[in-house]
C-alpha positions as CSV (number, residue, x, y, z in Angstrom):
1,X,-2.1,-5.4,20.6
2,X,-0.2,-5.6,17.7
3,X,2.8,-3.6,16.1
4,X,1.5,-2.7,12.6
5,X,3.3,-0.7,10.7
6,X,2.7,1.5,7.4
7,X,4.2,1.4,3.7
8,X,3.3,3.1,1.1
9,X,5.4,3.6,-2.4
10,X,6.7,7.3,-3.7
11,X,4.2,7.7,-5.9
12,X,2.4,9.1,-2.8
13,X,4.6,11.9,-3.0
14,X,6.2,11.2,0.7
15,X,9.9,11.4,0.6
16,X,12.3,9.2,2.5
17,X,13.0,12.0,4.7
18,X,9.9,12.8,5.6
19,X,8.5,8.9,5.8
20,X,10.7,9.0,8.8
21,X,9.2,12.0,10.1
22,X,5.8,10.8,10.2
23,X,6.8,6.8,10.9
24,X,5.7,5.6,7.5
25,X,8.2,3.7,5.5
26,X,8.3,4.6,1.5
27,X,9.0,1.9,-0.9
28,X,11.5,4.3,-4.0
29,X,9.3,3.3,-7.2
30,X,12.1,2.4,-10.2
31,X,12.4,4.3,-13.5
32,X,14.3,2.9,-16.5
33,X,16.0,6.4,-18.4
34,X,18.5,5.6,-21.4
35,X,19.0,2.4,-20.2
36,X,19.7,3.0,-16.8
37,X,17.9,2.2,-13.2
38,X,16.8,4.7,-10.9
39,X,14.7,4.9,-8.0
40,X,13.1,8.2,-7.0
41,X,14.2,10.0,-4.2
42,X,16.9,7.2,-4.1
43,X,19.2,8.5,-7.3
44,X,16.5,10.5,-9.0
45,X,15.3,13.9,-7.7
46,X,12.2,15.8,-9.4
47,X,14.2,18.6,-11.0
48,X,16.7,15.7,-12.8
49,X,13.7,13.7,-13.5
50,X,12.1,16.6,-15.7
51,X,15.7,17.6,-16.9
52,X,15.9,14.3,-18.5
53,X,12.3,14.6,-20.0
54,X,13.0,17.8,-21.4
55,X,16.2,16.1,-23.3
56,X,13.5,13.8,-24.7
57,X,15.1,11.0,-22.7
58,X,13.6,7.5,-23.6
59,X,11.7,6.6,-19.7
60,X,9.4,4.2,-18.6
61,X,7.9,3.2,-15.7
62,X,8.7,-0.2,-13.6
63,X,7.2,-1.9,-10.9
64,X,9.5,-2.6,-7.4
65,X,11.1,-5.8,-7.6
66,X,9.5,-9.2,-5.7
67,X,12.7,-9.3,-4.3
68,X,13.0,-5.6,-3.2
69,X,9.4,-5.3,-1.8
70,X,10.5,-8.6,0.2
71,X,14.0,-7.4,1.2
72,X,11.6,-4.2,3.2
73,X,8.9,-6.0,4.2
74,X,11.1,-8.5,6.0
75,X,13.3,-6.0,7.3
76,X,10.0,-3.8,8.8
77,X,8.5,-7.3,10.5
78,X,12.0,-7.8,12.6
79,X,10.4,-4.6,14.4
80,X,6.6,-4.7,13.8
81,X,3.9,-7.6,13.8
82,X,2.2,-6.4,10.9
83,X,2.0,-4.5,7.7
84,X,-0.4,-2.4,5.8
85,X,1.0,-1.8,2.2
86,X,-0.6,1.0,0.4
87,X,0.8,1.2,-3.2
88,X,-0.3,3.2,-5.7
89,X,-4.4,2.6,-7.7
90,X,-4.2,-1.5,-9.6
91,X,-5.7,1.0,-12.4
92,X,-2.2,2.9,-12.9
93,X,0.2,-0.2,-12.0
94,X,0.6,-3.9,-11.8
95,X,2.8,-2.9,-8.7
96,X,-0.4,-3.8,-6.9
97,X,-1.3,-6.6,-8.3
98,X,2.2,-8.2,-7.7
99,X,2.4,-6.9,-3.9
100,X,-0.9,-9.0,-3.4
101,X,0.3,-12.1,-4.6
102,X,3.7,-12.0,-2.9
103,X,1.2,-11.2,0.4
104,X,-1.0,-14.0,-0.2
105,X,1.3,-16.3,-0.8
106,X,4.6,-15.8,1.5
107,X,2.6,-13.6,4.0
108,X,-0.7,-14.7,4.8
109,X,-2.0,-12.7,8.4
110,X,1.5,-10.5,8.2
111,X,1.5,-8.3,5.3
112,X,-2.3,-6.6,4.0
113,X,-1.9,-5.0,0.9
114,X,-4.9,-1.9,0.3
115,X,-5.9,-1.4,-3.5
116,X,-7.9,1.4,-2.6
117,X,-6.7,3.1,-6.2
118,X,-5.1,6.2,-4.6
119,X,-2.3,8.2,-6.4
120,X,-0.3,11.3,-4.9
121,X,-1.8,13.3,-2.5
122,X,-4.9,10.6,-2.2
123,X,-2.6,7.9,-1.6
124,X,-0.6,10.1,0.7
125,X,-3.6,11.0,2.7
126,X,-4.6,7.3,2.9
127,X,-1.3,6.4,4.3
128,X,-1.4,9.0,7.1
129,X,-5.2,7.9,7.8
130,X,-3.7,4.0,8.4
131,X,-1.2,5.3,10.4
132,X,-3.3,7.2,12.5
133,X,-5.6,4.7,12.8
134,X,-2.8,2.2,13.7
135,X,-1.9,4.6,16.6
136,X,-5.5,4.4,17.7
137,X,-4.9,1.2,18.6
138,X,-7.4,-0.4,15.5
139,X,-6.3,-4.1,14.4
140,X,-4.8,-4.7,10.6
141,X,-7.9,-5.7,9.0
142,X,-10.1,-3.2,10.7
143,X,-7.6,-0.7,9.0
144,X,-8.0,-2.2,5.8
145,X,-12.1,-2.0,6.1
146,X,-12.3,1.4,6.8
147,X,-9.5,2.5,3.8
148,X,-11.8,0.1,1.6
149,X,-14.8,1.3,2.6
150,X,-13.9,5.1,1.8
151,X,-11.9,3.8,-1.7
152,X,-14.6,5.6,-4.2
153,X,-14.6,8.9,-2.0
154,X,-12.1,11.2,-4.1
155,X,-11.2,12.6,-7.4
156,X,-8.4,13.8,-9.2
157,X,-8.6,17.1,-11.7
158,X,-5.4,17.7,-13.6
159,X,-5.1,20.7,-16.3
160,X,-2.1,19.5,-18.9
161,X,0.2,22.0,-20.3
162,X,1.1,20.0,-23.2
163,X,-0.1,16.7,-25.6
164,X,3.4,15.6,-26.6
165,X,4.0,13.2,-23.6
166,X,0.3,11.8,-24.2
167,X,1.0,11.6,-27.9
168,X,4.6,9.8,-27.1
169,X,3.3,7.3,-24.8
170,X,0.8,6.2,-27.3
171,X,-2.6,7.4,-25.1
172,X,-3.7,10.0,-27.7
173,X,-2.7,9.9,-31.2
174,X,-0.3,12.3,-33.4
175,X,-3.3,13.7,-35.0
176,X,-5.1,14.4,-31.9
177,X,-2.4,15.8,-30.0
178,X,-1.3,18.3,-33.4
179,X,-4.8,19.4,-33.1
180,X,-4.8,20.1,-29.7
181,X,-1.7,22.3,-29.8
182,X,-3.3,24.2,-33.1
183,X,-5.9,24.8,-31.0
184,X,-3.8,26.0,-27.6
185,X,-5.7,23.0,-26.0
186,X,-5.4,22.8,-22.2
187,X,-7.2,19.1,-21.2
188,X,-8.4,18.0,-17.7
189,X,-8.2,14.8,-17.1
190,X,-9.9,12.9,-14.0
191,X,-8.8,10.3,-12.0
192,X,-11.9,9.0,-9.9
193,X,-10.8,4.8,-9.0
194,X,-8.7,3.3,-11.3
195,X,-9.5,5.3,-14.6
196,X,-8.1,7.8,-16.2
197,X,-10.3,9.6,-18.2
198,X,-10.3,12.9,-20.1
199,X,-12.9,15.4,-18.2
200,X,-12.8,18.4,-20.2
201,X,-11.0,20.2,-22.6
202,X,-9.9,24.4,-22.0
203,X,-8.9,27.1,-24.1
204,X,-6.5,28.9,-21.0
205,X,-5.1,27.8,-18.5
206,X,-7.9,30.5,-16.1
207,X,-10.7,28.7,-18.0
208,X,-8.6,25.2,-16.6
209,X,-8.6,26.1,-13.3
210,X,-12.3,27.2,-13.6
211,X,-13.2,24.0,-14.9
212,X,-11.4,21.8,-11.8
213,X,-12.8,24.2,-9.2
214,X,-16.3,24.0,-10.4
215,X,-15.7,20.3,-10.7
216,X,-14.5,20.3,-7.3
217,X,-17.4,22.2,-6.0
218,X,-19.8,19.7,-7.6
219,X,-18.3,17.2,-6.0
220,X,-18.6,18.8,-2.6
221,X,-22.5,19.5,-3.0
222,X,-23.3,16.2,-4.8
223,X,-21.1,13.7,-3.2
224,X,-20.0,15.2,0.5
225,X,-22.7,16.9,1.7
226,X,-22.4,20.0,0.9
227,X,-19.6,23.1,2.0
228,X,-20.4,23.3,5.6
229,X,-20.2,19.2,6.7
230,X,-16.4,19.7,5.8
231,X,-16.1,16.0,5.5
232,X,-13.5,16.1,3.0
233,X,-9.6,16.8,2.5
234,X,-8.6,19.3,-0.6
235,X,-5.1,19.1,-2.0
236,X,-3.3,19.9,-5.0
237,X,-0.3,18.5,-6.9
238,X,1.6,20.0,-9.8
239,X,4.3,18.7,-12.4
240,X,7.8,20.9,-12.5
241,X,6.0,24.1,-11.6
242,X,6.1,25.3,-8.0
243,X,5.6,28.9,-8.6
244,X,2.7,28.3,-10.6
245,X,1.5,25.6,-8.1
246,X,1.9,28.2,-5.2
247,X,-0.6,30.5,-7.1
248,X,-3.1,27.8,-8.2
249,X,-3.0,26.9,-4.4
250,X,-4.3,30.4,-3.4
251,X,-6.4,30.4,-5.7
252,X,-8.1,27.2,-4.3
253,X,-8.1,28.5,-1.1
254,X,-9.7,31.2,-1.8
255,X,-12.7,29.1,-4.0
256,X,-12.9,27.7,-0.4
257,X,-12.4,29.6,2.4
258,X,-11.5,27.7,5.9
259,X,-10.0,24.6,3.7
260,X,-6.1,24.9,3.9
261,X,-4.4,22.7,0.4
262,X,-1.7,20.4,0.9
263,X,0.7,21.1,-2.2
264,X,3.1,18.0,-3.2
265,X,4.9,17.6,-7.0
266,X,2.9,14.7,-8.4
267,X,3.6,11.4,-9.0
268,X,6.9,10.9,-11.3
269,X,4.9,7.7,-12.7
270,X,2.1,10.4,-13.3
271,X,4.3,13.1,-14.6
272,X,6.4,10.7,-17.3
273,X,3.0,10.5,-19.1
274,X,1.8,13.9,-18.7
275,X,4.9,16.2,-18.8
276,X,5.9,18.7,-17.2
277,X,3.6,22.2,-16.5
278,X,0.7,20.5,-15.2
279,X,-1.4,21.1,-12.1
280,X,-3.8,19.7,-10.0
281,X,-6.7,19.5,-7.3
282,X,-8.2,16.6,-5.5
283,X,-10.9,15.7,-3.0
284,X,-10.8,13.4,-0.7
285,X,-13.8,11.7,2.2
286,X,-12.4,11.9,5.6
287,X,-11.8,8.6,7.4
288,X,-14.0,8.5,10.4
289,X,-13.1,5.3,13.1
């Protein structure tokens, strides 16, 4: 049987630390502020992240390296036979898109690389459903199947706090964004496969969190069988907000009773865009092998 092992990237929210809690190795996704490299978790915690966004820091994304993905990936095959890579959705990231290539081409039947288009907690959840079912005993591509076959099965809600990141990365424009703070706007945006689409828009932040629930209980009846089948995972993320994360989460819990939410700080590739102040709530389909 072989050795497989499990990557993901940081956007999945797993730490360095805690990757080698749970056996999974975590890939530190770059960020380019003022001029200068960082890698989070690596040189770049949360709180300076949003410490530099709140100076109106000029960041922007990046992609890992060829070289640096290739530098682990070797490294992880001195000890394992094979690798499942699970970086963050194609529809967020060329990072994807690059991993594949670099697979196909330097490591055909070694290195599988799952565009499943996961962020955060969804990717997080993927990577510890691979590396379950890598304990199991199931082969690399059987793996992959079963992380494909489940890749439409979850949803992303997330309330914004404010416009001005949308409006300085060029998603909405100035006139939209001044109208939507005139207005107090709160928008929830939805990340179902590799959009990112706006869902709804709120007045408060309670009508927000009305609006994701209710989504989230639509989901549940329409798309997993309904409250009692269970077949699902809720979590939540937020964006330089714990307190306020810790209260939306028992909140969900609450909207449903027996479900226990798994709270991590979203994405920082996710929160460059949307600032600082947001929360979240996802549903995921359980992986069945």
């Amino acid at each position: 049987m072989s050795k497989i092992a499990i990557i993901t990237d940081s956007n999945s929210g797993i730490t360095q630390k805690q990757g080698e809690e749970l056996g999974i190795f975590v890939v530190p996704m770059p960020f380019m502020i003022n001029g200068q490299d960082f890698f989070e978790d690596i040189n770049l915690t949360q709180a300076e992240f949003y410490e530099k966004l709140a100076e109106d820091a000029d960041v922007s994304t990046s992609q890992p390296s060829p070289d640096s993905l290739m530098t682990m990936w070797d490294k992880v095959l001195k000890e394992y036979d094979q690798i499942i890579y699970i970086p963050m959705s194609s529809g967020l990231s060329g990072s994807c898109q690059s991993a594949h290539m670099i697979a196909s081409e330097e490591y055909e039947g070694k290195v599988f690389v799952v565009d499943n288009q996961r962020i955060s907690v969804t990717q997080r959840q993927s990577a510890l459903d691979a590396k379950e079912m890598a304990d199991a005993g199931l082969s690399a591509q059987e793996i992959v199947d079963k992380l494909m076959e489940n890749k439409m099965e979850s949803s992303i809600y997330i309330m914004l706090d404010t416009l001005h990141y949308l409006k300085k990365g060029g998603r909405i424009t100035p006139a939209a964004a001044a109208l939507g703070t005139l207005l107090r706007l709160k928008p929830v945006l939805q990340i179902q496969g590799e959009k990112l689409d706006a869902f709804a828009k709120a007045r408060t932040t309670a009508q927000g969190k009305s609006i994701m629930i209710n989504a989230i209980k639509a989901d549940i009846e329409n798309r997993f069988g309904g409250m009692e089948a269970g077949d699902f995972w809720i979590a939540g993320a937020y964006t330089n907000n714990l307190d306020a994360a810790l209260e939306w989460k028992k909140e969900v819990e609450e909207a449903f009773p027996g479900h226990e939410m798994h709270l991590d700080p979203l994405s920082l590739s996710v929160g460059c865009h949307i600032g600082p102040g947001s929360l979240a709530v996802t549903i995921t389909r359980k992986v069945h092998f």
